[in-house]
N, C-alpha and C positions, 0 to 999 in steps of 0.2 A: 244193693245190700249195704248198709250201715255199717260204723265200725263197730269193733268185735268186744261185748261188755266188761269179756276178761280177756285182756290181750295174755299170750302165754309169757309165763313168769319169768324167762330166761330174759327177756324183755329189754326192761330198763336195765339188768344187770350189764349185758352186750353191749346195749348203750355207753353207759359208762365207761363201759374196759374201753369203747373205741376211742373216748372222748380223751381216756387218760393216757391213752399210745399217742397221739395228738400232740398233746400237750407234752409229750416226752419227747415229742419229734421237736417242737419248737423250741424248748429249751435246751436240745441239744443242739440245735440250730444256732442259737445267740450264744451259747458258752463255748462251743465247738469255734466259732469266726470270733469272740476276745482273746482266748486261752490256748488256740489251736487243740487238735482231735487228743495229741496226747498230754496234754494239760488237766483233762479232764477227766473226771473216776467216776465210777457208778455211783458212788457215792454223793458225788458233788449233782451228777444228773438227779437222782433221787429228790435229795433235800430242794432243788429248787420246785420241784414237782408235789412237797408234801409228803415225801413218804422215804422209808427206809431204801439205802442201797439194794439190796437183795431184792425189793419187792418189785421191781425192775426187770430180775429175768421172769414177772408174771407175763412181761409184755412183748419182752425180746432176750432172743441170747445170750446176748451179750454187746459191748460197744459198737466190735464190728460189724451187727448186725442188723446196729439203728443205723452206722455211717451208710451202709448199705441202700437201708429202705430210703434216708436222703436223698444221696446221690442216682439211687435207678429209682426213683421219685421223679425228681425235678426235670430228670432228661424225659421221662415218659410224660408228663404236664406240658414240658416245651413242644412237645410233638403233636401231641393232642392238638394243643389252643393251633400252633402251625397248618396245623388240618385243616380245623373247624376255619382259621381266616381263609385258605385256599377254595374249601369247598363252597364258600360263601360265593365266589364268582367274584369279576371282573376284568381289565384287562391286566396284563402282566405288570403294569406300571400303580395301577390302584391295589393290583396286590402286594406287592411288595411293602407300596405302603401304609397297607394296611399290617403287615408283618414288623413293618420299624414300628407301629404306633402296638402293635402287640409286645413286642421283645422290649419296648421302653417301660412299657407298664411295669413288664415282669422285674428287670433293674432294677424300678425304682422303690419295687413294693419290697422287691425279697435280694438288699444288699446280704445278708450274712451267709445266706445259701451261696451264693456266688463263690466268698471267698472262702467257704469252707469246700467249695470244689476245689476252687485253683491252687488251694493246700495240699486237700488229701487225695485226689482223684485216682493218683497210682498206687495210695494205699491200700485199695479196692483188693479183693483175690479176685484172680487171673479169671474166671467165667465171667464175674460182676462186671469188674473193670469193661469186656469184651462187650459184653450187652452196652453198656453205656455208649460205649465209642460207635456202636452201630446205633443207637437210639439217636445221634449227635451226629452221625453222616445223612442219617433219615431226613433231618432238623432242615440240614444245610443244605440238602437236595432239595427239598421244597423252595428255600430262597434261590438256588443255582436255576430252578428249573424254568422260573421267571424271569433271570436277569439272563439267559441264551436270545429269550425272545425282544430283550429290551435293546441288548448288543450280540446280535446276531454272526458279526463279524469277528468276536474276542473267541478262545481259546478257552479250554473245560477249565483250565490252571486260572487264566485273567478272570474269569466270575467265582471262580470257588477264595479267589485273594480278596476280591471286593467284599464277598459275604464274610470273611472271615473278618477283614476291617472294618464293615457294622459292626460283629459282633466286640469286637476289642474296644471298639467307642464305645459301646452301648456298657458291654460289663463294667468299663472300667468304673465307672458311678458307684460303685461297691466299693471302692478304694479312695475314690474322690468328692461324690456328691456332701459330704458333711462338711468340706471346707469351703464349696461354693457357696457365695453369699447373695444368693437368690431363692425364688419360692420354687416349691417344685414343680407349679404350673408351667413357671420359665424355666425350668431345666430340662423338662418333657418337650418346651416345643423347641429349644436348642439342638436336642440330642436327635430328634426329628430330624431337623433341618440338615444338620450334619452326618445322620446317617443316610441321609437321602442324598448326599452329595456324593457319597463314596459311594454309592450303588451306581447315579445316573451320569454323572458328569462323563464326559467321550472324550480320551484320550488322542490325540492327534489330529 
């Protein structure tokens, strides 16, 4: 069956709206990580978007309710892509890194998300906040669940320290990568090598 000669009219309009929640996410994304969360007005999110303050709550409640969609965004996106490289197969050692060459992408693509977590993340209300912190035990369960099999001898505490010092290498790029004076090919496969060291290298 062919497509439909009059698609229904609500159509392109849904389109849109979704396109312009989008684009209200991302520029509250980049003005949220210059200005921090409460630097920002609806007003200022508006005008970078084209359109009046007010027209804003067409799309959301209010501030704390795009910081919202952000932040239990990007935790549910990390878990996902975290999945999909686990379900892919391999052994515990090709997963893994295939998970640093996943979480380096994510750094290097999306600095402003970063730092507009490690600003606001406890500004979150108390259920939000909760969901995240379990979307982000989810996250690190999948790299912990690789690295028992890599060092089968460490301790739940020594592999939950190592992923946790991936991810500190890996984020910090959000704080740093624009003073590095290299390409971002060479800071991808830097950040590689160095999160791979902190996962594999054997203590003692």
């Amino acid at each position: 069956m062919g497509p439909m000669a009059n698609p229904p009219a609500g159509t392109d309009r849904e389109r849109a709206k979704a396109q312009r929640r989008e684009h209200l996410l991302a520029e509250a994304t980049r003005l949220f990580a210059i200005h921090g969360y409460a630097g920002v007005s609806l007003e200022d999110l508006g005008a970078a978007c084209g359109i009046s303050g007010p027209a804003v709550y067409r799309h959301f409640s209010g501030k704390p309710a795009m910081l919202i969609a952000l932040l239990v965004g990007v935790s549910q996106d990390l878990l996902d892509g975290g999945q999909k490289v686990v379900s892919a197969g391999g052994t515990a050692e090709e997963i893994l890194k295939q998970l640093i060459a996943f979480h380096t992408d994510f750094a290097l693509a999306k600095p402003d998300i970063i730092q507009v977590q490690d600003r606001n993340l406890e500004t979150l209300p108390t259920t939000e906040l909760a969901l995240v912190r379990q979307l982000q035990r989810d996250y690190i369960g999948l790299w912990t669940d690789q690295l028992r099999q890599v060092h089968p001898q460490e301790t739940a505490a020594v592999t939950r320290f190592r992923a946790h010092a991936a991810f500190g290498l890996l984020n910090s790029t959000a704080h740093s990568a624009h003073s590095a004076r290299t390409s971002k090919a060479g800071l991808r496969k830097l950040l590689n090598q160095m999160a791979a060291s902190a996962l594999f290298t054997r203590v003692g």
